[in-house]
C-alpha positions as CSV (number, residue, x, y, z in Angstrom):
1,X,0.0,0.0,0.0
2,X,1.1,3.6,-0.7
3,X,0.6,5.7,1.9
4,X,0.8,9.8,1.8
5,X,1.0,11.0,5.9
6,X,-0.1,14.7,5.9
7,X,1.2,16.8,9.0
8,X,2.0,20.1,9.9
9,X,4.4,19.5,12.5
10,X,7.3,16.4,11.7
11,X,11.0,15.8,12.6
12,X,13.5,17.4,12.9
13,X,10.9,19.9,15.0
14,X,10.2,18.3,17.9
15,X,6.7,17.2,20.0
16,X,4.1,14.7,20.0
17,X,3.0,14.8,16.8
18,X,6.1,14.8,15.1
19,X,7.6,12.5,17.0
20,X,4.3,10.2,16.1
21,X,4.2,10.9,12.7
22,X,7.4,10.1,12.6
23,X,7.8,6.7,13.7
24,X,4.7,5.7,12.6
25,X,6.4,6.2,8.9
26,X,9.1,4.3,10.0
27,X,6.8,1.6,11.0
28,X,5.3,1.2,8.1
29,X,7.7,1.2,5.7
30,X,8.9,-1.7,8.0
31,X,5.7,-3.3,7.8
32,X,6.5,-3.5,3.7
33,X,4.4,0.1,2.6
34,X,5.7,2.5,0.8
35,X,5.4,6.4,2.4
36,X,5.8,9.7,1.4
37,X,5.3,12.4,4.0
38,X,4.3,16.3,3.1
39,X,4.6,18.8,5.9
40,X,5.0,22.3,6.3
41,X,8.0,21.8,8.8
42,X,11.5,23.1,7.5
43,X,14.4,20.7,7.6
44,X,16.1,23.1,9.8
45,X,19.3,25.2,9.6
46,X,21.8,24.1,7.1
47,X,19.4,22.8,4.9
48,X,17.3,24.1,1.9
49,X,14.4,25.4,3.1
50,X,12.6,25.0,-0.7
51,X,13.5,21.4,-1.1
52,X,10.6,19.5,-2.6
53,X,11.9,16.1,-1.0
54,X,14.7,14.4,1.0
55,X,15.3,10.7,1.4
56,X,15.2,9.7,5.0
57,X,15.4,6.0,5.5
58,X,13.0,5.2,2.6
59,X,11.0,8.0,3.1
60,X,10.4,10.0,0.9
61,X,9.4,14.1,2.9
62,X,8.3,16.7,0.9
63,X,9.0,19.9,2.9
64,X,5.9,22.7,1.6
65,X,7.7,25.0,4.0
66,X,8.4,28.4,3.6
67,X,10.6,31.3,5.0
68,X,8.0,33.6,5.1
69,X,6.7,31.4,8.1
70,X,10.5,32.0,10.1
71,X,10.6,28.2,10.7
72,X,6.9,27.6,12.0
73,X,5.4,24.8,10.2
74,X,3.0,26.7,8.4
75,X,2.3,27.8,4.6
76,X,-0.8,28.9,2.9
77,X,0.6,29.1,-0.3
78,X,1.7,25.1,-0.4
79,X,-1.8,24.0,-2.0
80,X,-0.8,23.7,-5.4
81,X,1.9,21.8,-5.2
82,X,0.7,19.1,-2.5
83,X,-2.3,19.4,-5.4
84,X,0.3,18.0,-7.8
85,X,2.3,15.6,-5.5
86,X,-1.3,14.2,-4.2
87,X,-2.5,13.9,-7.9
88,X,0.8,12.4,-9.7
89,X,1.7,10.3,-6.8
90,X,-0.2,7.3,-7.2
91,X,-0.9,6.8,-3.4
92,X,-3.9,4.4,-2.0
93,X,-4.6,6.6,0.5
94,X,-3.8,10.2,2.4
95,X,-3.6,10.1,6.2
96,X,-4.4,13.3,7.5
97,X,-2.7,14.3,11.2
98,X,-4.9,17.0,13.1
99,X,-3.9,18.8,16.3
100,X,-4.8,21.6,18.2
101,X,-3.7,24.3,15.4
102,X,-3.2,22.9,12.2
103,X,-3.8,24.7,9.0
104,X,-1.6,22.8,6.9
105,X,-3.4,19.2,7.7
106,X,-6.7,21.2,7.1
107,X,-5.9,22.3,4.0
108,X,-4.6,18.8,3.3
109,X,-7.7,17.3,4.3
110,X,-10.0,19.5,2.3
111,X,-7.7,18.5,-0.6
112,X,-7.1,15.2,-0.6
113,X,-10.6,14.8,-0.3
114,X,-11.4,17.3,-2.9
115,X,-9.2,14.8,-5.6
116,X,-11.2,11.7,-4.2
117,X,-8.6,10.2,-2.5
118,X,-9.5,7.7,0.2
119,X,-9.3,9.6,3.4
120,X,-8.2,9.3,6.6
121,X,-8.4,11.8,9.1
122,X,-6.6,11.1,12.5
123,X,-7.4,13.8,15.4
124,X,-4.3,14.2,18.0
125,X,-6.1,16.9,20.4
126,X,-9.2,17.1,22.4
127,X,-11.2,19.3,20.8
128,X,-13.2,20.7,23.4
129,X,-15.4,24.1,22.6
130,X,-13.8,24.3,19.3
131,X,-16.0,21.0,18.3
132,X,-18.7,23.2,16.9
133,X,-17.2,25.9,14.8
134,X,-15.2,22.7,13.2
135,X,-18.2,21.0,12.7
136,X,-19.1,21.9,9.4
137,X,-15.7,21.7,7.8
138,X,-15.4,17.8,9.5
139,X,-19.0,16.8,8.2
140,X,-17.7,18.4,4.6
141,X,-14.9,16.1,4.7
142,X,-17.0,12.9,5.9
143,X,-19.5,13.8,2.7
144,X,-16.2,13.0,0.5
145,X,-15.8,9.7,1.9
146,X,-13.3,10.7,4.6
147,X,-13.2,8.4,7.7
148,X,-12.1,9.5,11.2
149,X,-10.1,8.4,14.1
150,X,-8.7,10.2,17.3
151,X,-6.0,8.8,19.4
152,X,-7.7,8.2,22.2
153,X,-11.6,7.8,23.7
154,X,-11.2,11.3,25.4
155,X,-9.9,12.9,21.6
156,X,-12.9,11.0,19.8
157,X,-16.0,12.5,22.0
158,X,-15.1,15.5,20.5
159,X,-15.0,15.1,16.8
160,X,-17.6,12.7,17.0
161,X,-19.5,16.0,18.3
162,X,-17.9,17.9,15.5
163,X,-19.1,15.3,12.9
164,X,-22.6,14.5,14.3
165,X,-22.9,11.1,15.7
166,X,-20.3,9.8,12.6
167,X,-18.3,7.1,13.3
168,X,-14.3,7.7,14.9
169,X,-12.5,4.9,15.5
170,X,-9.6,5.3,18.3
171,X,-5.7,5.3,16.6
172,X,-3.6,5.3,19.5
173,X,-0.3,6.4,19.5
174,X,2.2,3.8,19.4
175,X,5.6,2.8,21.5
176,X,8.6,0.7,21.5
177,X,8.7,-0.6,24.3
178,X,12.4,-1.6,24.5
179,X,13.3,1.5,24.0
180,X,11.7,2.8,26.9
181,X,11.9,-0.5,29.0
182,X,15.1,-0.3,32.1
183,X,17.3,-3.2,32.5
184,X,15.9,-5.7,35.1
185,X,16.8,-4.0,38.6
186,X,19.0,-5.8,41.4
187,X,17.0,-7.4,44.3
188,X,18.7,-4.6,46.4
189,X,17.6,-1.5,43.7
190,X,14.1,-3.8,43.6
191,X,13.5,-3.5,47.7
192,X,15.0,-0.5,49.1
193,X,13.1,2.6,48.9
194,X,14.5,5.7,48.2
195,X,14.9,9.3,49.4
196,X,14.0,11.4,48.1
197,X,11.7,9.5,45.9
198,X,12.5,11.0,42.5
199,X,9.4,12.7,40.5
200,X,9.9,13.4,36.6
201,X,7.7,15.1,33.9
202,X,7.7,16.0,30.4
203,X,6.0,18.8,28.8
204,X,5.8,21.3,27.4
205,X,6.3,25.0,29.7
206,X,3.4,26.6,28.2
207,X,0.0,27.4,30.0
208,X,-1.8,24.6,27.9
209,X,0.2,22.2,30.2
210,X,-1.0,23.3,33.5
211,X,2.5,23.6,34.2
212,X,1.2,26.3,36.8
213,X,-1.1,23.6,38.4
214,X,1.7,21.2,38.6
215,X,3.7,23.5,40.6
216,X,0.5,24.5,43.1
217,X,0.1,20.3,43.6
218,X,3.9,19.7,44.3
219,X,3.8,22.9,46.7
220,X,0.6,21.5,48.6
221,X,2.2,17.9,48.6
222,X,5.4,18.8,49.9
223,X,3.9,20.7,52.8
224,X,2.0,17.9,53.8
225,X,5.4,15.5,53.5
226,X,7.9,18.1,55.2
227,X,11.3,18.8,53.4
228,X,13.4,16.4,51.7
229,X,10.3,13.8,50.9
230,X,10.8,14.1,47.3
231,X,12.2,16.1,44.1
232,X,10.7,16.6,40.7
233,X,12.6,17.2,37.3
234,X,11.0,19.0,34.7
235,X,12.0,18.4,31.2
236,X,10.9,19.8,28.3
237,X,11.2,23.8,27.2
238,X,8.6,26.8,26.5
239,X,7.3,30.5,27.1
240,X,6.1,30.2,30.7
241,X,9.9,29.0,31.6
242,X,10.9,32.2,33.2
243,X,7.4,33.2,35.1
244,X,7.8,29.6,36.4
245,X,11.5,30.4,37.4
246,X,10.1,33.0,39.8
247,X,7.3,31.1,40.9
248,X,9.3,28.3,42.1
249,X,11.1,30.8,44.3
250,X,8.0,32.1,45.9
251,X,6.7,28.9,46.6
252,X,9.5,27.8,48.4
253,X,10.3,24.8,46.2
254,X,14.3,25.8,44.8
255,X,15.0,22.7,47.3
256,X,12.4,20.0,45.2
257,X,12.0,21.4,41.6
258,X,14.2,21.5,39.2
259,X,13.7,22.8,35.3
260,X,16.3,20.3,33.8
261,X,15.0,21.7,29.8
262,X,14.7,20.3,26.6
263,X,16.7,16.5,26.0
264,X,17.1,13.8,23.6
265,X,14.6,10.9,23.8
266,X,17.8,8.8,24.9
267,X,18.3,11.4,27.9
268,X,14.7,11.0,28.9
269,X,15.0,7.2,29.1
270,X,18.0,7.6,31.1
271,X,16.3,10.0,33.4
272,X,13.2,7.6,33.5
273,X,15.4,4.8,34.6
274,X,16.5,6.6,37.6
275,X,13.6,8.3,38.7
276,X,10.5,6.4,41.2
277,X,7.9,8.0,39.3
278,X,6.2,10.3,37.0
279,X,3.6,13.2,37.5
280,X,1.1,14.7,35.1
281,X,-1.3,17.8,35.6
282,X,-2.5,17.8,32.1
283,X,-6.3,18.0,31.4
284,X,-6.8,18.6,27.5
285,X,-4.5,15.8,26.7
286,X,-5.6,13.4,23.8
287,X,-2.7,10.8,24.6
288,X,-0.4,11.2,27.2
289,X,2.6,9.3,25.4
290,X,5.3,11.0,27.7
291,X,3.2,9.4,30.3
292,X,3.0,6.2,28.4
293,X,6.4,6.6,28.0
294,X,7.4,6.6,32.1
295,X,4.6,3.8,32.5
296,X,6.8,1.4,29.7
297,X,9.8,2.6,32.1
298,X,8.4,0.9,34.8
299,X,6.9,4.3,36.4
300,X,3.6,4.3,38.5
301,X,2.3,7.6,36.8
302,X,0.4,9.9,38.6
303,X,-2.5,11.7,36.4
304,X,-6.0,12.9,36.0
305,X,-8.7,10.7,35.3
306,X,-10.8,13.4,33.2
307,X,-7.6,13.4,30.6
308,X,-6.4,10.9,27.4
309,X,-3.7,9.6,30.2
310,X,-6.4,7.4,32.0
311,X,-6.2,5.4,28.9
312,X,-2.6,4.4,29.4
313,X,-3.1,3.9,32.8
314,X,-5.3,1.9,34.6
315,X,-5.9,3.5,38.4
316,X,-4.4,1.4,41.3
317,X,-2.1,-0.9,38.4
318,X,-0.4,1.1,36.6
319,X,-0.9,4.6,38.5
320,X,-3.2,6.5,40.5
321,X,-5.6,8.5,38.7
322,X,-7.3,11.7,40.2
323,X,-10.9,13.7,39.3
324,X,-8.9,17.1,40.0
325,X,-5.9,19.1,41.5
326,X,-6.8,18.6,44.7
327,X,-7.0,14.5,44.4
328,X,-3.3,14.7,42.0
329,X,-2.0,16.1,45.6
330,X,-3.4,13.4,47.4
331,X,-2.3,10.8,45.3
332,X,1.1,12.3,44.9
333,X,1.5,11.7,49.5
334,X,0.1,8.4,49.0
335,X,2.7,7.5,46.5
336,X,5.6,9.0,48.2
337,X,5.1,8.2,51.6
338,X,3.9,4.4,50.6
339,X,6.8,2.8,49.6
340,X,4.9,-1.0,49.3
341,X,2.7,0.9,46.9
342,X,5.4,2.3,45.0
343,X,7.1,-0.8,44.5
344,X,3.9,-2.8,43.6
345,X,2.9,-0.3,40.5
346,X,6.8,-0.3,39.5
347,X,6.5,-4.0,39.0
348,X,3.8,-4.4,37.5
349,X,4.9,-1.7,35.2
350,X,8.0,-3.5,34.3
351,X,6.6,-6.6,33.9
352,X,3.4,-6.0,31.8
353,X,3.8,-3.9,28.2
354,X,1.6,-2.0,27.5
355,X,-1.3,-2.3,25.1
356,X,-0.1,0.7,22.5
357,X,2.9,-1.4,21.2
358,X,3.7,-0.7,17.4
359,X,2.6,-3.7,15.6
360,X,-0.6,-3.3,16.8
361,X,-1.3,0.7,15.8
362,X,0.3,-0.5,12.5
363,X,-2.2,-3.0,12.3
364,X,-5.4,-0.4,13.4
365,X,-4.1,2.4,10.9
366,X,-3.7,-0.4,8.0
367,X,-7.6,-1.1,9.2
368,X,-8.1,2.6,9.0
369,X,-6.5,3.2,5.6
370,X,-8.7,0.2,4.5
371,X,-12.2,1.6,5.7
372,X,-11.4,5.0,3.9
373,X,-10.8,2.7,0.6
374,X,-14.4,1.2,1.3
């Protein structure tokens, strides 16, 4: 099968989508298809910025970007040639990648659908109060034949309320879990508690996040456990990092929270491997898959139950999952000052892959890709 994925956002830019987009081309050219991506992100510094495409591994990108845009991954004037790539290219099918802002997948998606190609449309936000004003535009698309899928139960309420009561299937985002997965710990690592237990999070330091909240529930938490109870590293970069600078001051927290920034997804595995677990304040999260992530780690993952992360994470197994701020503070004393508790999710997190491995998504986009043929 032929498959064109259509994204705004792909690698060498980094973030769930890219990163998800990317692999999952990987993956399927692994699984024997052939792939050509179009995007709207540049191939970064040192490289052309007009290039129509670049082998990668088999893969053939086609970067629409433009320097008009000053390296954000959008372009209003790349219609006419995805027109001709989509037309000339001979593909079975266009895979459409949708996120919070994405006018380069809705212009693809309008597109590919306009040439009658099968369709598929896969939605990687929750879509909240903007499911009406989409609606029309998703219901246009479904008229052409498109099909839809979300990434998780959470993502899919909404475009189903976008596209009236039409069918979304659920295209989770996928993981290697030996990648991720530590080397078996000694008996002595396995038994003796540590302390401070070790926190981590990934995200993103923008008010989207809740990166705000997350530092209100580790301030309430660490007042309830006393000094020295436990330490959180924050990786990942964004515009809030400097108001968050000042706010960890004022909160008293220099001594427990750390900013570590952006690192390589080998860094993060290494700091996964050393840390006892991994805390999320997130709300409008489709996925989760830096919480997936720390779960295939062997991390019990502290979350919310009202976000995509509660289906990664099943409450009392795998983590502890809370209905708000107030209960993610609560959980987060029960998991540090429980250390049976700790160890008991750790293992079972170890032991037991997750469900969201990659030849299974493979297998459920192939399904997808198949439905929008129909």
């Amino acid at each position: 099968m032929k498959v064109a994925l259509l994204s705004d956002c792909y690698p060498p830019r980094t973030g769930g989508i890219e990163s998800q987009v990317g692999d999952l081309a990987a993956q399927l050219v692994q699984a024997g298809h052939e792939v050509e991506v179009l995007t709207a992100t540049s191939a970064g510094r040192g490289a052309s910025l007009r290039s129509k495409g670049a082998s990668r591994s088999s893969i053939l990108v086609h970067r629409l970007d433009t320097p008009l845009a000053l390296g954000l991954p959008v372009n209003p004037l790349a219609v006419p040639e995805a027109r001709r790539l989509l037309a000339e290219g001979g593909f079975d099918v266009a895979h459409v990648h949708v996120g919070v802002v994405s006018p380069f997948a809705w212009d693809m998606a309008g597109l590919a659908t306009h040439l009658g190609l099968p369709t598929a449309l896969t939605w990687h936000c929750v879509l909240d109060r903007a499911a009406r004003p989409l609606g029309p535009a998703v219901r246009r698309w479904v008229e052409r034949g498109a099909v839809l899928s979300a990434v998780s139960g959470v993502a899919a309420e909404g475009v189903r309320q976008a596209a009236k009561g039409e069918p979304v299937a659920v295209l989770p985002n996928g993981i290697d879990p030996t990648f991720w997965r530590p080397s078996t710990p000694s008996p002595l690592e396995a038994t003796t508690p540590t302390r401070p237990v070790r926190l981590v999070t990934a995200t993103r330091l923008a008010p989207r996040k809740r990166v705000g909240a997350l530092l209100s529930v580790v301030a309430a938490a660490r007042r309830r456990l006393g000094p020295g109870a436990m330490t959180l590293d924050v990786y990942g970069e964004g515009p809030l990092r400097p108001w968050l600078e000042a706010r960890v001051s004022v909160l008293g927290l220099d001594d427990t929270l750390r900013l570590r920034g952006r690192v390589t997804r080998p860094e993060l595995a290494a700091a996964w491997a050393r840390a006892d677990g991994y805390l999320s304040p997130t709300r409008l999260e489709a996925f989760g898959i830096a919480a997936l992530e720390a779960r295939t780690a062997g991390l019990p993952v502290i979350a919310r139950a009202d976000s995509g992360v509660r289906e990664v994470v099943t409450d009392g197994v795998s983590g502890l999952l809370a209905p708000d701020d107030s209960g993610l503070a609560d959980a987060l004393v029960r998991l540090v000052a429980d250390d049976t508790l700790r160890t008991r999710i750790a293992a079972h997190n170890r032991r037991v892959p997750p469900a969201q491995t990659w030849d299974r998504v493979v297998a459920l986009a192939v399904d997808e890709y198949r439905r929008a043929g129909a």
